[in-house]
PyMOL CGO cylinders between C-alpha atoms (Angstrom):
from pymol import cmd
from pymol.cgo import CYLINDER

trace = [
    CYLINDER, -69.74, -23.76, -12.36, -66.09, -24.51, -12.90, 0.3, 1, 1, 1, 1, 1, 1,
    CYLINDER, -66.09, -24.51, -12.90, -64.78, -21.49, -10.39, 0.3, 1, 1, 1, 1, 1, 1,
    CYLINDER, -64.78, -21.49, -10.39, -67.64, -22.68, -7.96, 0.3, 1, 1, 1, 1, 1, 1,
    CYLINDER, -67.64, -22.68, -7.96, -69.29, -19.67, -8.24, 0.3, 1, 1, 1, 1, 1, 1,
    CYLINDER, -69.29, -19.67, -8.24, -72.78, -17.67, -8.78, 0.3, 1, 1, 1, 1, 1, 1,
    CYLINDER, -72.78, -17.67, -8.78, -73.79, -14.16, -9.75, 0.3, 1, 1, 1, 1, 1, 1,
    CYLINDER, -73.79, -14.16, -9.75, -76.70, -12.25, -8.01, 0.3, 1, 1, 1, 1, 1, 1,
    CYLINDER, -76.70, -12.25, -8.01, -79.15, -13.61, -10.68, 0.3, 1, 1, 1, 1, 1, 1,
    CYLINDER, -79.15, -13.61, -10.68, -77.62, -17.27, -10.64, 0.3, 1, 1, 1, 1, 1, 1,
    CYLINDER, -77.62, -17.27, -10.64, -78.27, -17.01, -6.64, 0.3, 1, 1, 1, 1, 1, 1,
    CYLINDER, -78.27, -17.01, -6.64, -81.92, -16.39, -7.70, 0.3, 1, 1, 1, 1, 1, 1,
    CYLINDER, -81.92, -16.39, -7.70, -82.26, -18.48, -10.09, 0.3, 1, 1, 1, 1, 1, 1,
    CYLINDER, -82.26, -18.48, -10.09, -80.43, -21.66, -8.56, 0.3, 1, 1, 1, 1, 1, 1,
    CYLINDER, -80.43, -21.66, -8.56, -82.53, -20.48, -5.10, 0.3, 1, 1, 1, 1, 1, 1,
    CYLINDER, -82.53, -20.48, -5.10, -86.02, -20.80, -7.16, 0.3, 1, 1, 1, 1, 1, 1,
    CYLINDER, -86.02, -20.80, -7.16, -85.31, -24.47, -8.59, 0.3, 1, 1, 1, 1, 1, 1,
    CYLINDER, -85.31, -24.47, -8.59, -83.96, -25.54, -5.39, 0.3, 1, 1, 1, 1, 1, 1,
    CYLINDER, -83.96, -25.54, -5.39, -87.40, -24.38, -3.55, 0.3, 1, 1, 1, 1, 1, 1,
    CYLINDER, -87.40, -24.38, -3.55, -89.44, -25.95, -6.55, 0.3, 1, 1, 1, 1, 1, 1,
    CYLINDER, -89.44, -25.95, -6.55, -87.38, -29.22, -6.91, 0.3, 1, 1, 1, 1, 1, 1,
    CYLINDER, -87.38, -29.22, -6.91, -87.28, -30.22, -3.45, 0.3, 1, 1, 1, 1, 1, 1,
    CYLINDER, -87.28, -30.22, -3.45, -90.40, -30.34, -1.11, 0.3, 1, 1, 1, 1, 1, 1,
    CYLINDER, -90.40, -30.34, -1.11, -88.40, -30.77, 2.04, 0.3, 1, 1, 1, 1, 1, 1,
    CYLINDER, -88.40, -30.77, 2.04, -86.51, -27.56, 1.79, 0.3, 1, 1, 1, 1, 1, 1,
    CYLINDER, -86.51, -27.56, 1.79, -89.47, -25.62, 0.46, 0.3, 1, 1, 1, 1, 1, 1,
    CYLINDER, -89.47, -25.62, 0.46, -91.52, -26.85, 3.44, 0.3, 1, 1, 1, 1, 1, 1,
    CYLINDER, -91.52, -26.85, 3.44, -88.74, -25.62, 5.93, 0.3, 1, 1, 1, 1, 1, 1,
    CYLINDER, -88.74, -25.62, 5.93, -88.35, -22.41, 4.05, 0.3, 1, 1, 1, 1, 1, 1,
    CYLINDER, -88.35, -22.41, 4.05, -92.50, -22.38, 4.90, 0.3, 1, 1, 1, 1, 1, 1,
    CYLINDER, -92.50, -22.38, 4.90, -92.79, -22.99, 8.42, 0.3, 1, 1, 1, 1, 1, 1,
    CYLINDER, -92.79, -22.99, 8.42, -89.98, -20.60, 9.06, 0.3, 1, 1, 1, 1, 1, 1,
    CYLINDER, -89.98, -20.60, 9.06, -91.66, -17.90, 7.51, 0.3, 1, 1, 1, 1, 1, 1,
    CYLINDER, -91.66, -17.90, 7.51, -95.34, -18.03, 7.99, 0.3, 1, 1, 1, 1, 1, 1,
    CYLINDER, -95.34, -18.03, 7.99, -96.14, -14.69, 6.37, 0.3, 1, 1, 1, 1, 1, 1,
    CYLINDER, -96.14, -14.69, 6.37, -94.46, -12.65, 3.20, 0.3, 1, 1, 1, 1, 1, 1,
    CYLINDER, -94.46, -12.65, 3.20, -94.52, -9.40, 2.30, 0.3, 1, 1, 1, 1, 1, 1,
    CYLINDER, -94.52, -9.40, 2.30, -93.14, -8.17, -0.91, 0.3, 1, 1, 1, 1, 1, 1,
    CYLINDER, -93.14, -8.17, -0.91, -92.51, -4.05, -1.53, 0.3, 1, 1, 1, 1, 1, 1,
    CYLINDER, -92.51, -4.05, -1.53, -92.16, -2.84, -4.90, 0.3, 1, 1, 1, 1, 1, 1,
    CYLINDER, -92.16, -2.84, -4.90, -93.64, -5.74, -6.85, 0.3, 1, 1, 1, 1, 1, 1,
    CYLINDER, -93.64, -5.74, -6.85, -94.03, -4.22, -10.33, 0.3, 1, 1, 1, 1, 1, 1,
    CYLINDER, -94.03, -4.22, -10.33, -90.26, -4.65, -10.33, 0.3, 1, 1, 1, 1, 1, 1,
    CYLINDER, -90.26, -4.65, -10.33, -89.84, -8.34, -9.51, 0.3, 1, 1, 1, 1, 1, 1,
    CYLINDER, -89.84, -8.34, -9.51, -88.72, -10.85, -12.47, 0.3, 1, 1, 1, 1, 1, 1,
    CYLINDER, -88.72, -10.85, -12.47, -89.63, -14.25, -13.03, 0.3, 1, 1, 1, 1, 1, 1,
    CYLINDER, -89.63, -14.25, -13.03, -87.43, -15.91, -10.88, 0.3, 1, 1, 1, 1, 1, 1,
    CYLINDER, -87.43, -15.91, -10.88, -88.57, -14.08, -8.15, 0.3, 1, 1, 1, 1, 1, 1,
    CYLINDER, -88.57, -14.08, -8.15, -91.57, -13.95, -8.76, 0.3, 1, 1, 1, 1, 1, 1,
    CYLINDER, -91.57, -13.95, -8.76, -91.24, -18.06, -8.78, 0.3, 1, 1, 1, 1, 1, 1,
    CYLINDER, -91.24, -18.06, -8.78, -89.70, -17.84, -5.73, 0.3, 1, 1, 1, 1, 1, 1,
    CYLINDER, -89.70, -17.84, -5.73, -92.32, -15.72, -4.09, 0.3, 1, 1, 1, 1, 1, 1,
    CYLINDER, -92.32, -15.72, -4.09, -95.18, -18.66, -4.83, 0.3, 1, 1, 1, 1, 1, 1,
    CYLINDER, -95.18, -18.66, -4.83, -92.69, -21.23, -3.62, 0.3, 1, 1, 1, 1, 1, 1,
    CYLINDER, -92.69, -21.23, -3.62, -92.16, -19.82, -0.50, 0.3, 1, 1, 1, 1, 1, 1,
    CYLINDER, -92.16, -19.82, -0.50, -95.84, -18.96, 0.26, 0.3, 1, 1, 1, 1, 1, 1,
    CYLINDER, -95.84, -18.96, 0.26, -97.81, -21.98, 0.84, 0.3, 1, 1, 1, 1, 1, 1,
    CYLINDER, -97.81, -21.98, 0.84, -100.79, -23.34, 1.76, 0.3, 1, 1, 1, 1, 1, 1,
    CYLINDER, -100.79, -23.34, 1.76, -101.23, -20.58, 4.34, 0.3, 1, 1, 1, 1, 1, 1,
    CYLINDER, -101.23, -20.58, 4.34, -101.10, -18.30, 1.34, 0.3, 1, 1, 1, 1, 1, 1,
    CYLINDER, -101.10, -18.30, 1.34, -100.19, -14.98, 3.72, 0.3, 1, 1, 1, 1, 1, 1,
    CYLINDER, -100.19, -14.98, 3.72, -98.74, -13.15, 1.02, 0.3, 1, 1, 1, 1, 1, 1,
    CYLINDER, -98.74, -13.15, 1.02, -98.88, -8.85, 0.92, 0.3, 1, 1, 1, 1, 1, 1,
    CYLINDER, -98.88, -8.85, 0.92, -97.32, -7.39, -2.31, 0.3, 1, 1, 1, 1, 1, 1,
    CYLINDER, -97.32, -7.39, -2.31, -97.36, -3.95, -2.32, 0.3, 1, 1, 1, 1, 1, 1,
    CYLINDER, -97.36, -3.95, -2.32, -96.99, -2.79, -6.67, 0.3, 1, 1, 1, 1, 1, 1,
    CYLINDER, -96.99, -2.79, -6.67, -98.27, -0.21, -8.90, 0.3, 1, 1, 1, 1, 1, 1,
    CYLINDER, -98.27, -0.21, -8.90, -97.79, -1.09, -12.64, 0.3, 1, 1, 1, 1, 1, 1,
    CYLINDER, -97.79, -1.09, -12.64, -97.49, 2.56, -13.61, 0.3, 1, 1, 1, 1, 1, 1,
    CYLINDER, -97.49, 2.56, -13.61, -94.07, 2.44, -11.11, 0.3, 1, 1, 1, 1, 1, 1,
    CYLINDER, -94.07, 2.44, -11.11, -92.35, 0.21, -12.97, 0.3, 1, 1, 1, 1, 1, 1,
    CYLINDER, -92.35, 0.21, -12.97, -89.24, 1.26, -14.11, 0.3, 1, 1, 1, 1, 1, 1,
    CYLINDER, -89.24, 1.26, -14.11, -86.96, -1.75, -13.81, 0.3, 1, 1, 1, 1, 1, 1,
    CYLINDER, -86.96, -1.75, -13.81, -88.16, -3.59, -17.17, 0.3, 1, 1, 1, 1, 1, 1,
    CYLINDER, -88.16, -3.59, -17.17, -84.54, -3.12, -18.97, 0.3, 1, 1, 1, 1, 1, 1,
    CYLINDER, -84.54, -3.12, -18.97, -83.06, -5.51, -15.94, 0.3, 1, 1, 1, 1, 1, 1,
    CYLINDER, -83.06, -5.51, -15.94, -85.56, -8.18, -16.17, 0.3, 1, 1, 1, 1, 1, 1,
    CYLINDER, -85.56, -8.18, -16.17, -88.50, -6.65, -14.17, 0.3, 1, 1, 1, 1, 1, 1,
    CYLINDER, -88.50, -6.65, -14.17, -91.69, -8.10, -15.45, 0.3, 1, 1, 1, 1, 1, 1,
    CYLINDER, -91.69, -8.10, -15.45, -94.99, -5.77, -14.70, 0.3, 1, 1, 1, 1, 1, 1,
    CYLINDER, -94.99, -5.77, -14.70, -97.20, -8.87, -15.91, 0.3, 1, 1, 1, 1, 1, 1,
    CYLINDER, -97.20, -8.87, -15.91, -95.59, -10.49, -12.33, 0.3, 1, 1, 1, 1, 1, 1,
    CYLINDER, -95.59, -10.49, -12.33, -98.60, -8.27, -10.78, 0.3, 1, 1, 1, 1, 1, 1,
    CYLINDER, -98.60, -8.27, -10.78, -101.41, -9.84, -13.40, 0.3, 1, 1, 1, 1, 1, 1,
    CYLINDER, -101.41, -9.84, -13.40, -99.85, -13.45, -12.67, 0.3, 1, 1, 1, 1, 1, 1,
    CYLINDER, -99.85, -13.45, -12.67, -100.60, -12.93, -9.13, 0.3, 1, 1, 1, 1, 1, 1,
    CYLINDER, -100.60, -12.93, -9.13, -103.82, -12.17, -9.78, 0.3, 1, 1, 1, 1, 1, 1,
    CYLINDER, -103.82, -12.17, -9.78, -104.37, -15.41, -11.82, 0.3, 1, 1, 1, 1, 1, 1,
    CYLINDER, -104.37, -15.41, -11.82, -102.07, -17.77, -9.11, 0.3, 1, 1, 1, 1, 1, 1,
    CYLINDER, -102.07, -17.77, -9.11, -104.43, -16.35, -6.13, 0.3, 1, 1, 1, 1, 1, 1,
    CYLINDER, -104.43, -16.35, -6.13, -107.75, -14.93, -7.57, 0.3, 1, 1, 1, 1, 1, 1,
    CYLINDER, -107.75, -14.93, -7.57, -108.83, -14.54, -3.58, 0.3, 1, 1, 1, 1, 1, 1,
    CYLINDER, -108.83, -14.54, -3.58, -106.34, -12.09, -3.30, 0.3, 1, 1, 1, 1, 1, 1,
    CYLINDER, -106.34, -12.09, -3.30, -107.79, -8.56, -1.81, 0.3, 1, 1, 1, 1, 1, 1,
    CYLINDER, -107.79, -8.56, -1.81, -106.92, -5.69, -3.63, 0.3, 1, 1, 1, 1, 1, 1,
    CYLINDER, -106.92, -5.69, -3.63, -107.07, -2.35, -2.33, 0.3, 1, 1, 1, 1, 1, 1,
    CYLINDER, -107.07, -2.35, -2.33, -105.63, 0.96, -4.46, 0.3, 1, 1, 1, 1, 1, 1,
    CYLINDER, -105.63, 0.96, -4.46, -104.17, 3.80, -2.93, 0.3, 1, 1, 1, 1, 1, 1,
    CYLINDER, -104.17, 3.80, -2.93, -105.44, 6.47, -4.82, 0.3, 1, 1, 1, 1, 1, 1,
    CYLINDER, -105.44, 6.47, -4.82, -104.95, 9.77, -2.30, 0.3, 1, 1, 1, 1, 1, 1,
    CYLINDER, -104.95, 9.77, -2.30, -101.82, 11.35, -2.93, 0.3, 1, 1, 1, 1, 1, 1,
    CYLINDER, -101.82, 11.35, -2.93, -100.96, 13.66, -0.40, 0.3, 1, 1, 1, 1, 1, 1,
    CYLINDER, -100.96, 13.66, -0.40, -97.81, 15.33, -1.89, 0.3, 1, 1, 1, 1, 1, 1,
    CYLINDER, -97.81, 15.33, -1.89, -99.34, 16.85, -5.46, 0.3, 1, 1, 1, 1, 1, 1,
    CYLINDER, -99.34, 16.85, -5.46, -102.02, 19.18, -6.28, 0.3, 1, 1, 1, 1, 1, 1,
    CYLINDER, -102.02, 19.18, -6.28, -105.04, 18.28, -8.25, 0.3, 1, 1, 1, 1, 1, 1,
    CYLINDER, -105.04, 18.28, -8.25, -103.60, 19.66, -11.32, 0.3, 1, 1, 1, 1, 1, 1,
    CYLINDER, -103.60, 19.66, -11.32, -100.06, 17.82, -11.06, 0.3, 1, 1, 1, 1, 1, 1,
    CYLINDER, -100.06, 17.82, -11.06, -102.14, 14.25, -10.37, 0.3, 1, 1, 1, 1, 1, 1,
    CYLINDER, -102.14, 14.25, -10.37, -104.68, 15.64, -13.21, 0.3, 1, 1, 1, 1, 1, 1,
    CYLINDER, -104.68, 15.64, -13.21, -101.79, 15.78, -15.48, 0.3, 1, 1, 1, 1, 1, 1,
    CYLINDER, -101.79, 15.78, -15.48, -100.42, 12.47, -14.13, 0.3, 1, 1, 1, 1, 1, 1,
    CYLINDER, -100.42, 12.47, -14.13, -103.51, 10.42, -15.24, 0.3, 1, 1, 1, 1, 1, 1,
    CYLINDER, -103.51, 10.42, -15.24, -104.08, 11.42, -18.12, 0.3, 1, 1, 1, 1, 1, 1,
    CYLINDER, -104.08, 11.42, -18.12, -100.28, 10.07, -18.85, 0.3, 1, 1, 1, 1, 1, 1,
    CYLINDER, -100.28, 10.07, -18.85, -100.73, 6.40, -17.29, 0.3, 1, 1, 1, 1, 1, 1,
    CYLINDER, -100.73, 6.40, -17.29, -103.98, 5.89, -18.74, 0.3, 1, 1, 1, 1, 1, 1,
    CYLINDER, -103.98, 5.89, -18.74, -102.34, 4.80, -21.60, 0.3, 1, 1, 1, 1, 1, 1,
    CYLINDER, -102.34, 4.80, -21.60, -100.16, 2.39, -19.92, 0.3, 1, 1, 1, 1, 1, 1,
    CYLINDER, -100.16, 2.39, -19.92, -100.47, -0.98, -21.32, 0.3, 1, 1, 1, 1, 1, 1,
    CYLINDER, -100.47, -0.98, -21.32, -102.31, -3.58, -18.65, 0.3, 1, 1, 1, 1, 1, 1,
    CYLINDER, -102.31, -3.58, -18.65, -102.71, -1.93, -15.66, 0.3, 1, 1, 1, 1, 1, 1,
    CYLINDER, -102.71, -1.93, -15.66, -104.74, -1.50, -12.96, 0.3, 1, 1, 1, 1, 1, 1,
    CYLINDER, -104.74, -1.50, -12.96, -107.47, 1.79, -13.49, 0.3, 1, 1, 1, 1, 1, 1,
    CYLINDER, -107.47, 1.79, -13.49, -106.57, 3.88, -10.49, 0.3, 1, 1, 1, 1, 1, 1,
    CYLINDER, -106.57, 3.88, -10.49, -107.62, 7.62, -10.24, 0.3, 1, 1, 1, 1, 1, 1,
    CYLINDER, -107.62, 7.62, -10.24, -105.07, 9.86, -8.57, 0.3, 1, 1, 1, 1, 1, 1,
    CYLINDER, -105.07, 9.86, -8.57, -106.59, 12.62, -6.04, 0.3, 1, 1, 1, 1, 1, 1,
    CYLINDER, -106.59, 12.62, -6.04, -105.73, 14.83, -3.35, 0.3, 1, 1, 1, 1, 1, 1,
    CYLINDER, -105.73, 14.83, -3.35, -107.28, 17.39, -1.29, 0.3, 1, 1, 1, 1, 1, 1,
    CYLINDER, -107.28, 17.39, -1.29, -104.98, 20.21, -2.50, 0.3, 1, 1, 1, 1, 1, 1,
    CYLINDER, -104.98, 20.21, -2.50, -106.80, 21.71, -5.05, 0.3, 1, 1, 1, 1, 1, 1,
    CYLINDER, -106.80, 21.71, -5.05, -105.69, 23.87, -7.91, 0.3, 1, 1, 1, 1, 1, 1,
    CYLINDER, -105.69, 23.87, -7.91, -102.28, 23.91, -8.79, 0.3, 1, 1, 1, 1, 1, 1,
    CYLINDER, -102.28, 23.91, -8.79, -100.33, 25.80, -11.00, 0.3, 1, 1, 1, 1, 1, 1,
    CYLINDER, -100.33, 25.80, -11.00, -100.29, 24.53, -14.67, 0.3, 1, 1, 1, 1, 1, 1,
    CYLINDER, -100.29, 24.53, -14.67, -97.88, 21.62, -15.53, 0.3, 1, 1, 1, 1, 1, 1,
    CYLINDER, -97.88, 21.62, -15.53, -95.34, 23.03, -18.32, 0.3, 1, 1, 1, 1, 1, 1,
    CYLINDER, -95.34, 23.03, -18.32, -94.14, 20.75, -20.53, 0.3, 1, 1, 1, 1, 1, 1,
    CYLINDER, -94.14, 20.75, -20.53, -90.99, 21.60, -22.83, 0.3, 1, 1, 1, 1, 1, 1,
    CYLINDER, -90.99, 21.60, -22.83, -89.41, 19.95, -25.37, 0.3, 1, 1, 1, 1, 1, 1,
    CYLINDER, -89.41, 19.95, -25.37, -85.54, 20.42, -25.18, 0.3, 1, 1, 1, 1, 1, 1,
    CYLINDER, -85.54, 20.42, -25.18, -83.35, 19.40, -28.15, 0.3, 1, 1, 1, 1, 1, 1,
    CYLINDER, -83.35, 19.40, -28.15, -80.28, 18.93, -25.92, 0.3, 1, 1, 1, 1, 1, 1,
    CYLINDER, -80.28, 18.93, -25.92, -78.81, 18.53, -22.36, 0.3, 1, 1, 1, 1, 1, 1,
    CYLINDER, -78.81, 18.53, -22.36, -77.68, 21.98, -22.41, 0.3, 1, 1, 1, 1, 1, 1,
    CYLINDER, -77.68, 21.98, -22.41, -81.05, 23.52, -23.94, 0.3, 1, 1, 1, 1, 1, 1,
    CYLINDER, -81.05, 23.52, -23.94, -82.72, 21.43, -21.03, 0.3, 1, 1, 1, 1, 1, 1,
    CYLINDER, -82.72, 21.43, -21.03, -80.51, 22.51, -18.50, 0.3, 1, 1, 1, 1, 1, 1,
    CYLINDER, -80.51, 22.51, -18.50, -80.86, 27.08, -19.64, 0.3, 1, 1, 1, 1, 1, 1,
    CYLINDER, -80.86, 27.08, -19.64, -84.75, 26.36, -19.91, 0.3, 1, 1, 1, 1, 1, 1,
    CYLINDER, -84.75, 26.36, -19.91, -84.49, 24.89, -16.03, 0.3, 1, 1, 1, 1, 1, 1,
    CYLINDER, -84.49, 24.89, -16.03, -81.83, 27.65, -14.93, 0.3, 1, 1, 1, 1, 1, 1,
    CYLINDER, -81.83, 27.65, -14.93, -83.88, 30.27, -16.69, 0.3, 1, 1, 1, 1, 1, 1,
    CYLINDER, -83.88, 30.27, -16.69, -87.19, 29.06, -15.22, 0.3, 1, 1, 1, 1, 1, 1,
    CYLINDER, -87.19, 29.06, -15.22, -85.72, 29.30, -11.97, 0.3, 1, 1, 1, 1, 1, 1,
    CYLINDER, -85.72, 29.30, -11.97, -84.76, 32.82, -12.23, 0.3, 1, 1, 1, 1, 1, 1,
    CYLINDER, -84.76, 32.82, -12.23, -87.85, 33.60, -13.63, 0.3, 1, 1, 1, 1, 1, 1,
    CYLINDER, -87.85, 33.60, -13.63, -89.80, 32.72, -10.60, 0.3, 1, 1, 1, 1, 1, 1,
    CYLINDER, -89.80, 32.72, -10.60, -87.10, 34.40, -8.07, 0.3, 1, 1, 1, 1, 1, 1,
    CYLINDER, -87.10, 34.40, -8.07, -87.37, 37.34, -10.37, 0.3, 1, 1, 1, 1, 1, 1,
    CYLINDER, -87.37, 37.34, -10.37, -91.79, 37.51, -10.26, 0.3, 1, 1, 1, 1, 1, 1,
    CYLINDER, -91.79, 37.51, -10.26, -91.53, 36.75, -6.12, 0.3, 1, 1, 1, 1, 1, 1,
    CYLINDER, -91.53, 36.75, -6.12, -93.09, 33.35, -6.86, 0.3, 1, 1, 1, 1, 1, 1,
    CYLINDER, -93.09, 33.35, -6.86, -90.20, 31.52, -5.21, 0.3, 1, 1, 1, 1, 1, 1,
    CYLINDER, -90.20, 31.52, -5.21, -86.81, 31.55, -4.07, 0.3, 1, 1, 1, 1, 1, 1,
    CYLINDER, -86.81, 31.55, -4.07, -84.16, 29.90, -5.62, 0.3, 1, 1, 1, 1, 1, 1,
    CYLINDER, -84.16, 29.90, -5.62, -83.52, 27.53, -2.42, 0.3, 1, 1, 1, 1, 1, 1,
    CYLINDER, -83.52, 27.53, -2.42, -87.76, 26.67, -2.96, 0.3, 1, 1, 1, 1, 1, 1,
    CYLINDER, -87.76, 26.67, -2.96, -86.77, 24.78, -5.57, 0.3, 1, 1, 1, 1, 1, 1,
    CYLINDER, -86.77, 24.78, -5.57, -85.25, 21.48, -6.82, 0.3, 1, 1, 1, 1, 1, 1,
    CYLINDER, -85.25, 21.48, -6.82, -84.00, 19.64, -10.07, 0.3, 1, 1, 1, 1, 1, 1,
    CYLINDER, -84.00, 19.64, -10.07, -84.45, 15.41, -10.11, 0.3, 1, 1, 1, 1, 1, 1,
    CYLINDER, -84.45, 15.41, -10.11, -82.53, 13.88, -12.51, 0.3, 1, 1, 1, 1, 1, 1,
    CYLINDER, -82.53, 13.88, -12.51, -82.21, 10.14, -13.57, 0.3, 1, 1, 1, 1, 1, 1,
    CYLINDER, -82.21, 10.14, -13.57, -78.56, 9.99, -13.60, 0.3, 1, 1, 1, 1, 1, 1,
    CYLINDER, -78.56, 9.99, -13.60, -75.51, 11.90, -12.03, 0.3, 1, 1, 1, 1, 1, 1,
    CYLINDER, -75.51, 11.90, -12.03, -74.15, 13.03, -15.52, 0.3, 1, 1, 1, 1, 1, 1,
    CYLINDER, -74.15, 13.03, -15.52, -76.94, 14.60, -16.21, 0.3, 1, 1, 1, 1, 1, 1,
    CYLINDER, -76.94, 14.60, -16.21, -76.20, 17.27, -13.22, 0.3, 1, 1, 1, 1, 1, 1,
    CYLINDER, -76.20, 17.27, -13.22, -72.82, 18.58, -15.18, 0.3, 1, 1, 1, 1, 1, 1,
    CYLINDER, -72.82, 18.58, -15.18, -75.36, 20.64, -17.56, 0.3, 1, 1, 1, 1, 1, 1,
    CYLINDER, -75.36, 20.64, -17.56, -77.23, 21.92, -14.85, 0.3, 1, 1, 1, 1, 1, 1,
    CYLINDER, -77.23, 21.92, -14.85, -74.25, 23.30, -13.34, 0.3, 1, 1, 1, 1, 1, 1,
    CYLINDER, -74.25, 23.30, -13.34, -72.68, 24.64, -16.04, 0.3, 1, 1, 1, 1, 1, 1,
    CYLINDER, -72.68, 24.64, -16.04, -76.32, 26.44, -16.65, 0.3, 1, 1, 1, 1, 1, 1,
    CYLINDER, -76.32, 26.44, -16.65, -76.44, 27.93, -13.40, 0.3, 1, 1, 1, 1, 1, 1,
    CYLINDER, -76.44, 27.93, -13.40, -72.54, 28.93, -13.31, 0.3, 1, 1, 1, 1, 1, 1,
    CYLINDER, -72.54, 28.93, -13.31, -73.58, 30.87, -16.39, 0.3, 1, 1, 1, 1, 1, 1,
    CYLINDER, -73.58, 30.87, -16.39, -76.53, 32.93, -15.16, 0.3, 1, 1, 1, 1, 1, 1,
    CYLINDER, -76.53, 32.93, -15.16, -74.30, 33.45, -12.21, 0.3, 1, 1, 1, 1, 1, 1,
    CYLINDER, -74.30, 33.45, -12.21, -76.92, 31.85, -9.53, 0.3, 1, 1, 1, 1, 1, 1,
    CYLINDER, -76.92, 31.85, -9.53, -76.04, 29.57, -6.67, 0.3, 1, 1, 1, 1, 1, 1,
    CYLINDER, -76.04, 29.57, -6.67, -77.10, 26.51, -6.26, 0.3, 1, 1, 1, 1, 1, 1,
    CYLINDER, -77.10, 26.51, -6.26, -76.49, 22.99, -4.12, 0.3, 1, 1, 1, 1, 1, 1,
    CYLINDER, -76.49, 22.99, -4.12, -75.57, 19.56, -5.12, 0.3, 1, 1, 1, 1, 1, 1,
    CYLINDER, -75.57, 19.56, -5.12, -77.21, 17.13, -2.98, 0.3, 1, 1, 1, 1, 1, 1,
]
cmd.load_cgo(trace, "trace")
């Protein structure tokens, strides 16, 4: 307050009490914009979450687009339960789950719910697609970065090596940039190209 100035959560924050504390602002904010959508839900916080029912209105066009087994922003103030408060603030809401997946085979999504199942509070959703089959979903247990990285680099070459795939078939996600100095180092080793992206 003394330098006059606010950070990206003050600006939601001070944005959210201004809407609740003062009807004639809210009520501008409301005829301006007669319907809301909100994308990615699960990953809202409180503030916005405040901010969301303040700007809605009696009108109550509000789409939210979430899937509690997508949340992933909880160590930055996301709050999941956002999606089970909604539920309680507008209990005429219309739900409707999107369950096809259209990217996986059976056995990846097979794999996949038997995972979130255990998720705590969510919404029971059952993952399908009409790809069939599937090979079998590995699952390793590395005790490093590097033992990660040879088990990928090896797995790779395996495949190239049986004519299942060609190296350029496949690709590596990882969470965070560092992690990709391993994987390079791995495939620099077993002498096999490979592209950053």
């Amino acid at each position: 307050r003394s330098n006059n100035a606010l950070d990206f959560d003050d600006l939601l924050l001070e944005t959210a009490l201004l809407m609740r504390e003062h009807a004639d602002v809210r009520q501008r904010y409301r005829e301006r914009y007669l319907h809301l959508l909100v994308d990615e839900f699960q990953d809202t916080n409180m503030a916005q979450y405040e901010l969301v029912k303040q700007l809605v209105g009696p009108a109550r066009n509000l789409y939210c687009v979430a899937d509690e087994d997508q949340a992933i922003y909880a160590w930055r103030g996301a709050d999941s339960r956002n999606i089970a408060r909604l539920r309680e603030d507008f209990p005429d809401m219309r739900q409707i789950l999107l369950e096809r997946n259209y990217r996986s085979t059976q056995m990846i999504l097979d794999a996949a719910n038997e995972v979130i199942k255990h998720n705590w509070q969510r919404t029971p959703k059952k993952l399908f697609t009409e790809s069939k089959g599937g090979p079998r979903v590995t699952v390793y247990q590395a005790y490093d970065e590097v033992e990660e990285a040879s088990f990928v680099v090896d797995e790779i070459a395996r495949l190239a090596m049986q004519g299942l795939a060609e190296p350029g078939d496949c690709a590596i996600l990882y969470r965070t940039n560092a992690q990709s100095r391993a994987l390079e180092d791995a495939f620099v080793h077993r002498n096999l190209p490979y592209r950053l992206v």
